[in-house]
C-alpha positions as CSV (number, residue, x, y, z in Angstrom):
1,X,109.7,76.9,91.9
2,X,108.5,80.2,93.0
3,X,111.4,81.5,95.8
4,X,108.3,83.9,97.4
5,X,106.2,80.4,98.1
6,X,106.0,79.5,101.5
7,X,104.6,75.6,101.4
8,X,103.7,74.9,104.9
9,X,101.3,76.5,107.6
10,X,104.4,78.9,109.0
11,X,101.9,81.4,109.4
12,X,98.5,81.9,111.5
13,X,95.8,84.7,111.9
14,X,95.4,85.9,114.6
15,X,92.5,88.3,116.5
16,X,93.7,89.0,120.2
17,X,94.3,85.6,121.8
18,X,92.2,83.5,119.4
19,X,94.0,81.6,116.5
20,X,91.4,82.2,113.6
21,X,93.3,79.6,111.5
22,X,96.9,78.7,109.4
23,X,97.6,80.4,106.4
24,X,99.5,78.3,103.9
25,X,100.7,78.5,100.2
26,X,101.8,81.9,101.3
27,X,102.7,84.6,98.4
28,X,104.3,87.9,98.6
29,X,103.1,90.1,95.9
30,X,104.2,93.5,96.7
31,X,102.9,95.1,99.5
32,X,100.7,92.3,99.5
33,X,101.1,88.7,101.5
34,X,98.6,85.9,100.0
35,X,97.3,82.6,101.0
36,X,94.7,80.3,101.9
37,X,93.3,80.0,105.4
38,X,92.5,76.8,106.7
39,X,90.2,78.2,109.6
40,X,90.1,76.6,113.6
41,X,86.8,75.8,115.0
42,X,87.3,78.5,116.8
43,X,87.9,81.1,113.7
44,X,84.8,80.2,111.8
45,X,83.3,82.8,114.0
46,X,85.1,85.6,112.3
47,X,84.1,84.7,108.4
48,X,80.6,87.2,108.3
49,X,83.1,89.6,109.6
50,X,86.2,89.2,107.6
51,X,83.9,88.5,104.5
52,X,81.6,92.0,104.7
53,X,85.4,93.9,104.8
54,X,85.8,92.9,101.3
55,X,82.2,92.1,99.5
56,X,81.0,95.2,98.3
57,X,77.5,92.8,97.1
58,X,76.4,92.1,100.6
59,X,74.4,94.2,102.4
60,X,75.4,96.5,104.6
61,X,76.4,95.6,107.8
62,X,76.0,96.9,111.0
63,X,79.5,98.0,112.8
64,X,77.5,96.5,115.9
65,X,77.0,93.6,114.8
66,X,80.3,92.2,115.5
67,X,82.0,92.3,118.9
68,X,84.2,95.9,119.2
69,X,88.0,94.6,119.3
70,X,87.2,92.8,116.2
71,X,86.9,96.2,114.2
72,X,90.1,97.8,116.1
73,X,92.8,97.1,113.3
74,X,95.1,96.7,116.1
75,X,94.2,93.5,117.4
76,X,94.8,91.9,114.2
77,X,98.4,89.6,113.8
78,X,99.7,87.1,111.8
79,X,102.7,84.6,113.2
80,X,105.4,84.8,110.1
81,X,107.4,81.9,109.7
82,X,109.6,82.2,112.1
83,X,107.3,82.8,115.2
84,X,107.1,86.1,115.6
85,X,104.0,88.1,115.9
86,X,103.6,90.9,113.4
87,X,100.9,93.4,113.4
88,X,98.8,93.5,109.8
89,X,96.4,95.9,108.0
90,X,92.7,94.3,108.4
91,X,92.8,91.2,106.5
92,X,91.2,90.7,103.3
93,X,89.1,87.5,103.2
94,X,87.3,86.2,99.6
95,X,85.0,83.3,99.7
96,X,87.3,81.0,98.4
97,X,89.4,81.7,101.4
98,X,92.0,83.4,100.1
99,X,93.6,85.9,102.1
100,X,95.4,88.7,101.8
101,X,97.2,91.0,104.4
102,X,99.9,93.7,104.1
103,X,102.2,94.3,107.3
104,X,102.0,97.4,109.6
């Protein structure tokens, strides 16, 4: 079993006060954190967003097209597994959903 595995949803995504969605089969891989997220309803807003960070193939997008505290790397969090809120480096969303964050 891999000892850097973290099997259940510990860990959520956060953007100011909206849960975006749980992150599990977490991975550390050195400075990097990976996982799947498993958005909220309320998270599916921030795919277009999260997706044209890391898609060099889609067209370029507008900086306004996406509300302002969104693009403020600040804002960004992800609960760890035990609770606590930890600021992260923009996250890094593929189309498959897997995620990838390192911490600040």
């Amino acid at each position: 079993m891999d000892t850097n595995r973290q099997e259940d949803s510990a860990y959520s995504l956060i953007c100011d006060e909206t849960r975006v969605g749980s992150i599990v089969d977490v991975e550390a891989d050195f400075p990097w954190m990976v996982g799947r997220i498993e958005l909220t309803d309320a998270g599916q807003r921030f795919v277009p967003f999260l997706l044209s960070l890391t898609d060099e193939s889609r067209e370029q997008t507008d900086e306004h097209d996406f509300p302002g505290q969104w693009r403020v790397e600040s804002h960004w969090h992800v609960t760890d597994e035990g609770g606590n809120l930890r600021g992260i480096s923009f996250p890094a969303l593929h189309d498959d959903m897997t995620i990838y964050w390192r911490w600040r």
